[in-house]
C-alpha positions in Angstrom: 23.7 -32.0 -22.0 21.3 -32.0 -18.9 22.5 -28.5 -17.6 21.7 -27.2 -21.2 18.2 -28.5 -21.0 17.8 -27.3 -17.7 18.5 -24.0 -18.4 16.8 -23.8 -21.9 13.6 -25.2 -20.0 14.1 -22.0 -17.2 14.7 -19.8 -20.2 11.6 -21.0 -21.4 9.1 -20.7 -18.4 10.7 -17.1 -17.8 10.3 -15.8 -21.5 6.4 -17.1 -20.6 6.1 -15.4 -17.5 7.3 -12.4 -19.1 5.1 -12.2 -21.8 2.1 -13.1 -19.8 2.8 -10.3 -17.7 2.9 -7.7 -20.5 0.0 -9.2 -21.7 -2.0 -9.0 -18.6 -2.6 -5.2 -18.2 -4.3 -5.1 -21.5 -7.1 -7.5 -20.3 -7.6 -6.0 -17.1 -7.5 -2.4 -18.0 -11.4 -1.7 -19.2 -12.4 -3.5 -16.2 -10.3 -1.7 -13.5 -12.4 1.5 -14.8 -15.9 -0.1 -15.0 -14.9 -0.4 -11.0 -13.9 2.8 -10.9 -16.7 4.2 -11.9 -19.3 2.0 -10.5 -18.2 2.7 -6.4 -18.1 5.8 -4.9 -14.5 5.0 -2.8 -12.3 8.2 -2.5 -9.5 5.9 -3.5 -8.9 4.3 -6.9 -10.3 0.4 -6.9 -7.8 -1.9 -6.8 -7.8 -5.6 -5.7 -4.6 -4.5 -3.9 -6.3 -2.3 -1.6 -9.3 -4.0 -0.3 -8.7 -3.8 3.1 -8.6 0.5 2.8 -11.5 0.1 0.6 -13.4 -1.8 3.5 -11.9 0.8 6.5 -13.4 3.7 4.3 -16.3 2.1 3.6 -16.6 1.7 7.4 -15.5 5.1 8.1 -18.4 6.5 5.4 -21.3 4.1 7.3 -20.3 6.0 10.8 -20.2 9.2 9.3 -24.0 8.4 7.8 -24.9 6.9 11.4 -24.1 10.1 13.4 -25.5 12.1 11.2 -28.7 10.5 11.1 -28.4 9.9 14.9 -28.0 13.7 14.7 -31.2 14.3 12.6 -33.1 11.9 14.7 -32.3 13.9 18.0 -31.3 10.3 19.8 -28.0 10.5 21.4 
């Protein structure tokens, strides 16, 4: 009797996680392209790729930097 509990508790959790994850998407769908839109990364906004958002970011602040350095004359 305890092994059927056991795994009809299990059963339980992973029919939840399962329909929490197909839920999920939905909610977070109108949001992801609000980000999109709003930055000006080369790469699609994720919050799985921060760290290449934050390398490209840096990449797009030298880029501004030597050119204005170039502008400028200094250097």
């Amino acid at each position: 009797m305890r092994k059927f509990l056991v795994i009809a508790v299990l059963a339980g959790l992973a029919w939840l996680f399962v329909v929490q994850e197909r839920s999920e998407p939905q909610k977070t769908a109108p949001g992801k392209v609000v980000a999109q839109t709003a930055t000006t990364s080369p790469r699609p906004v994720s919050e799985h790729n921060w760290m290449k958002r934050s390398l490209d970011r840096t990449d797009e602040v030298k880029r501004q930097v030597a050119q204005q350095r170039k502008e400028d004359g200094t250097r």
